[in-house]
C-alpha positions as CSV (number, residue, x, y, z in Angstrom):
1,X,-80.1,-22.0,-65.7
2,X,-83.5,-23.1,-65.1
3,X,-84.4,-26.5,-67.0
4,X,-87.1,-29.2,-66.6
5,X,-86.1,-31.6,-63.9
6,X,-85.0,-35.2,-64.9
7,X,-84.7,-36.0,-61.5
8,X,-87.9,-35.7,-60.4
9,X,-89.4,-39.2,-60.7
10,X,-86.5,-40.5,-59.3
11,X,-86.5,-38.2,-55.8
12,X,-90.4,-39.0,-55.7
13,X,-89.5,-42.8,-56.1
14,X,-86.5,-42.6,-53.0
15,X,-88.8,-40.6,-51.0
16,X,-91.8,-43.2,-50.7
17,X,-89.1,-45.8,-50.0
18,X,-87.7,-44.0,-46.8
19,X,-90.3,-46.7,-44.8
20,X,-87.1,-48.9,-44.2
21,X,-85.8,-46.1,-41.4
22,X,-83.9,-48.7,-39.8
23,X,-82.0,-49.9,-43.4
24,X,-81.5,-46.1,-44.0
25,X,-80.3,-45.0,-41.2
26,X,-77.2,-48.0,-41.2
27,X,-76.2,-46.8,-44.5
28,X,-76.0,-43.5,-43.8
29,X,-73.9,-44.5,-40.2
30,X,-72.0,-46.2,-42.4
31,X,-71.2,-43.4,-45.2
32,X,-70.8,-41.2,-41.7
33,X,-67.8,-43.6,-40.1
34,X,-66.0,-44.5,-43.4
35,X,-66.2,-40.3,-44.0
36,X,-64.9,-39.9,-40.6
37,X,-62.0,-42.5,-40.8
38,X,-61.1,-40.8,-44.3
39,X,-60.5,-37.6,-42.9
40,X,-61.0,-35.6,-39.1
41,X,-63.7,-37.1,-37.4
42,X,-64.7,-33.4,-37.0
43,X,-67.2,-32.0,-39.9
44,X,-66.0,-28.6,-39.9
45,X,-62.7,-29.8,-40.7
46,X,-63.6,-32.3,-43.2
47,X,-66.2,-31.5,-45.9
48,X,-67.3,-35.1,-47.0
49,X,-68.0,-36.0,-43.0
50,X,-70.4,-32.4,-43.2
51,X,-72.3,-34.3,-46.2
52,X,-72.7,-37.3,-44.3
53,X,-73.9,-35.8,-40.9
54,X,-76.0,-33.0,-43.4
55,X,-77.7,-36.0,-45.2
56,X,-78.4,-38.0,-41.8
57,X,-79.9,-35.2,-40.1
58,X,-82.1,-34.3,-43.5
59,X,-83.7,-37.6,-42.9
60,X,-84.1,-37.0,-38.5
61,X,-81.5,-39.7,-37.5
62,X,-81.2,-39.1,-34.3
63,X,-77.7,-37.3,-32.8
64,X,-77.0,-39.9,-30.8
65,X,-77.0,-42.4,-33.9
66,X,-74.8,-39.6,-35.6
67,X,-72.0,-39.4,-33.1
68,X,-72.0,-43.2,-32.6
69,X,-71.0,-43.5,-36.1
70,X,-68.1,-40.6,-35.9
71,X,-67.0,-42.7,-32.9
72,X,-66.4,-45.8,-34.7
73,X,-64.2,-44.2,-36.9
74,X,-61.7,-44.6,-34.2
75,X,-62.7,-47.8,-32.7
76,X,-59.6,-50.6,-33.5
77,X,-61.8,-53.4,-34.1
78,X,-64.6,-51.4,-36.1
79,X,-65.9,-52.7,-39.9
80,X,-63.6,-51.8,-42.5
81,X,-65.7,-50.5,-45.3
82,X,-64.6,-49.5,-49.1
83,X,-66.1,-48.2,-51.9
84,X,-66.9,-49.9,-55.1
85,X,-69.0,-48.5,-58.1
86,X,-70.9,-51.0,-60.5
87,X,-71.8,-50.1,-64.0
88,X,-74.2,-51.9,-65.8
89,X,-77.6,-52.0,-68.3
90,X,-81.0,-51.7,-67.5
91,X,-84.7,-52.3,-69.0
92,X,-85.1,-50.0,-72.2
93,X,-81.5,-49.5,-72.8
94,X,-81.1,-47.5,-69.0
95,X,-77.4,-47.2,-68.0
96,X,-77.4,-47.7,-64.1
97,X,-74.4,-46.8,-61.8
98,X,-74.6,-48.6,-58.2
99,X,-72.4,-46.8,-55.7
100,X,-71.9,-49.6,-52.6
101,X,-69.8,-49.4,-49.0
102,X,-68.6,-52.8,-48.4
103,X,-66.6,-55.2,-46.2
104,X,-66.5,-58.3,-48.7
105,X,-66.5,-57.1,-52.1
106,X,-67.6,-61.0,-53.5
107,X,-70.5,-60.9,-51.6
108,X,-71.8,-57.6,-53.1
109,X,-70.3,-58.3,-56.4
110,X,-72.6,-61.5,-56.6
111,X,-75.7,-59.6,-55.1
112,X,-75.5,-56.6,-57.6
113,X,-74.7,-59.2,-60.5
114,X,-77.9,-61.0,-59.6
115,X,-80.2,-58.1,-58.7
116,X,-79.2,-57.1,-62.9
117,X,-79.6,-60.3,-64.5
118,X,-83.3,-60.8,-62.5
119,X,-84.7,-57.8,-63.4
120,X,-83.9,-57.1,-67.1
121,X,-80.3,-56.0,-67.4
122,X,-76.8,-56.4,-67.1
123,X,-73.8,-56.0,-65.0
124,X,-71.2,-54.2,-66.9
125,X,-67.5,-53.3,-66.6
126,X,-66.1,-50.4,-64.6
127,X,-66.4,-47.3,-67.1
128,X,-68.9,-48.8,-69.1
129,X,-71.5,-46.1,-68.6
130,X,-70.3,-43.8,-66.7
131,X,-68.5,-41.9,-69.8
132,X,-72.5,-41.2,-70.4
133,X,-72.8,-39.1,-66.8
134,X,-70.7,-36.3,-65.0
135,X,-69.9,-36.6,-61.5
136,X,-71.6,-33.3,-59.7
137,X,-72.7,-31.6,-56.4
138,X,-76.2,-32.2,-56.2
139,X,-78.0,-29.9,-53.6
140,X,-81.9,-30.5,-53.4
141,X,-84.3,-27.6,-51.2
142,X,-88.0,-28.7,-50.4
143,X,-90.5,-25.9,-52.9
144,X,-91.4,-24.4,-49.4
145,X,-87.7,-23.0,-49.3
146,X,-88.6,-20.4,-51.9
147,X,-89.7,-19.8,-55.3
148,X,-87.8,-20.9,-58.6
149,X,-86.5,-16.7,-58.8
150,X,-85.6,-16.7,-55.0
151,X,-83.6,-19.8,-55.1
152,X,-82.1,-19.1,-58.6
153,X,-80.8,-16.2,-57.3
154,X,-79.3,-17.6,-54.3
155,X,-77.7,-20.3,-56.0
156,X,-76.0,-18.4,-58.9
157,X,-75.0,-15.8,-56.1
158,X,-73.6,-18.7,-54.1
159,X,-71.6,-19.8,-57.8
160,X,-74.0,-23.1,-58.6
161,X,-73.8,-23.8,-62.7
162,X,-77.8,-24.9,-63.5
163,X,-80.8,-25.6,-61.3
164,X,-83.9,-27.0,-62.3
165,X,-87.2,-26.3,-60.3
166,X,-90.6,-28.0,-60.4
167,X,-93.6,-28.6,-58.2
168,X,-91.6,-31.0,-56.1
169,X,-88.7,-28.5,-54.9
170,X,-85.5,-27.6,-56.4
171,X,-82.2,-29.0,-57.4
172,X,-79.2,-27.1,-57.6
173,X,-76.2,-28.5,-59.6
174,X,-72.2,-27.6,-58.7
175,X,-69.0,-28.5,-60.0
176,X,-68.0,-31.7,-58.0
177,X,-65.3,-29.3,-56.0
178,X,-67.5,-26.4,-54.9
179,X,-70.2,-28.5,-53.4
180,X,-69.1,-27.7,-49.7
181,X,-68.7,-24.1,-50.7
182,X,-71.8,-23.7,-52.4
183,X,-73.7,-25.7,-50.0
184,X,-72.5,-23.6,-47.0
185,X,-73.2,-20.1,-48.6
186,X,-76.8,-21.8,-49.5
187,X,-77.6,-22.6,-46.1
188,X,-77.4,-19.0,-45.2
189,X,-79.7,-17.9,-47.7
190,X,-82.1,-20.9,-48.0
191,X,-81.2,-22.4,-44.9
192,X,-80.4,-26.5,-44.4
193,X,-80.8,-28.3,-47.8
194,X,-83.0,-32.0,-48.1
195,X,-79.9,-33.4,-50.1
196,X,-76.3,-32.4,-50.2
197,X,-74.2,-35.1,-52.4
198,X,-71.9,-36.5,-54.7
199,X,-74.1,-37.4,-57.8
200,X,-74.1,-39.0,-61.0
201,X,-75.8,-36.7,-63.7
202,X,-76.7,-38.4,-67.0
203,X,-75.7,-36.7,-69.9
204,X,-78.7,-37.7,-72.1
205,X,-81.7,-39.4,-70.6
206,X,-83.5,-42.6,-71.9
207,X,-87.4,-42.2,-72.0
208,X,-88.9,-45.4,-70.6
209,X,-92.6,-47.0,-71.7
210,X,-94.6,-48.7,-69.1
211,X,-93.3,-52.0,-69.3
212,X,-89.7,-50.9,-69.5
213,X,-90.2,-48.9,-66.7
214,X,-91.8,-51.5,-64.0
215,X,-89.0,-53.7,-64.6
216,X,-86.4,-51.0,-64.2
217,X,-87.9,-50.2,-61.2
218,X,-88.0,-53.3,-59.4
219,X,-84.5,-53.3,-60.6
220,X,-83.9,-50.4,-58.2
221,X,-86.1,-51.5,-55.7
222,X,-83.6,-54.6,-55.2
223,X,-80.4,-52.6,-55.3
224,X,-82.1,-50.1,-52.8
225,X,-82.7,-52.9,-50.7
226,X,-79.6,-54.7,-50.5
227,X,-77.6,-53.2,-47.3
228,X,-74.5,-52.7,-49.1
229,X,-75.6,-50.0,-51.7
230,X,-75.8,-46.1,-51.0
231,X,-77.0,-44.9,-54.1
232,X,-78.4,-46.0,-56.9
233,X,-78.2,-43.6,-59.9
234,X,-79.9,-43.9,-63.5
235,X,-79.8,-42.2,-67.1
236,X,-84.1,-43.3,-67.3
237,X,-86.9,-40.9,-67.5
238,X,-90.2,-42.3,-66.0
239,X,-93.4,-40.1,-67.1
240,X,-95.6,-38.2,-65.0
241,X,-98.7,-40.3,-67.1
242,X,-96.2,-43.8,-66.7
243,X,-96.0,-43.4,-63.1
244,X,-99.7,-43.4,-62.3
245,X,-100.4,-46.4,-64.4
246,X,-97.6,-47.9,-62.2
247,X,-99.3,-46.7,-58.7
């Protein structure tokens, strides 16, 4: 089960961005209330609600901050949110899927649209890459949770399908359904996971030469920053020896 990890580049990348608390912190409040208004506004009784609070407290948002955004949920004159997914190209011939929470869909359509066509790609159709990914449970444990045969063993005991370790940590892959379940019988092994998500996992992955690869990642670096997006998923593979040139 054991494999090299594509990811990693991409986790590193995320992880020198969290300086923006304040931007993450509203879109995870925001992936919390439209969770809670989806379901019970309590998390043991409604799975993707647990993700959301699980996610929030990986990066210490505060509990207040958390039960404000359950709380809105149920406010009558609160933001009504939905969920769009943009497809499209990037750099190198990188498939990109953009997964946004919005309340005016034209406003985020033309932001997304223009993030593509300034940084080397191009806003596709719905379904026009993601036929190259499968949706999975993505759960991600810091290196210091264990070592690759501890947390192998936990995860294939807990019923994961692959999991790919490296210097950085490890990330455990599930079938899209048993991501709670696999998550919760985890956290009694491992304890509380970094990441516990929905993700897009790219079938084949694209690798990317320097050039290629600073555009696509100022490509990201825009859709990251726009307050709309959640996630920002790829099918690129950046180098260990690409990424310190770019540094």
């Amino acid at each position: 089960m054991a494999g090299h990890s594509k990811f990693k580049n991409i986790m590193h990348r995320k992880g020198a961005q969290d300086k923006k608390r304040s931007a993450m912190f509203s879109k995870l409040s925001r992936e919390i209330t439209v969770a809670a208004k989806m379901g019970m506004p309590d998390p043991d009784m409604n799975p993707r609600l647990r993700l959301a609070v699980n996610a929030a407290k990986a990066q210490s948002m505060p509990k207040d901050n958390i039960q404000r955004a359950i709380d809105k949920a149920s406010a009558q004159d609160g933001e009504n949110y939905e969920e769009v997914r943009y497809e499209g190209y990037g750099p190198g011939g990188s498939a990109i899927i953009v997964e946004a929470l919005t309340d005016n869909r034209n406003r985020t359509a033309t932001n997304i649209r223009t993030a593509f066509s300034k940084n080397g790609g191009n806003l596709g159709t719905e379904g026009s890459v993601a036929h190259g990914f499968e949706r999975l449970g993505l759960i991600v444990y810091p290196a210091e949770a264990g070592s690759e045969d501890k947390v192998l063993e936990a995860a294939m005991e807990a019923g994961a399908d692959d999991i790919a370790s490296s210097a950085d940590g490890h990330e455990i892959w599930t079938a899209a359904e048993d991501l709670h379940q696999v998550a919760t019988d985890l956290e009694k092994a491992l304890g509380e996971a970094e990441t516990v998500k929905l993700a897009w996992k790219p079938n084949l992955t694209v690798d990317m030469d320097e050039k290629n690869a600073a555009t696509l990642l100022k490509l990201i670096d825009v859709l990251d920053d726009d307050d709309d997006v959640q996630t920002v998923w790829g099918n690129y593979d950046i180098s260990d020896e690409v990424m310190e040139k770019l540094d």
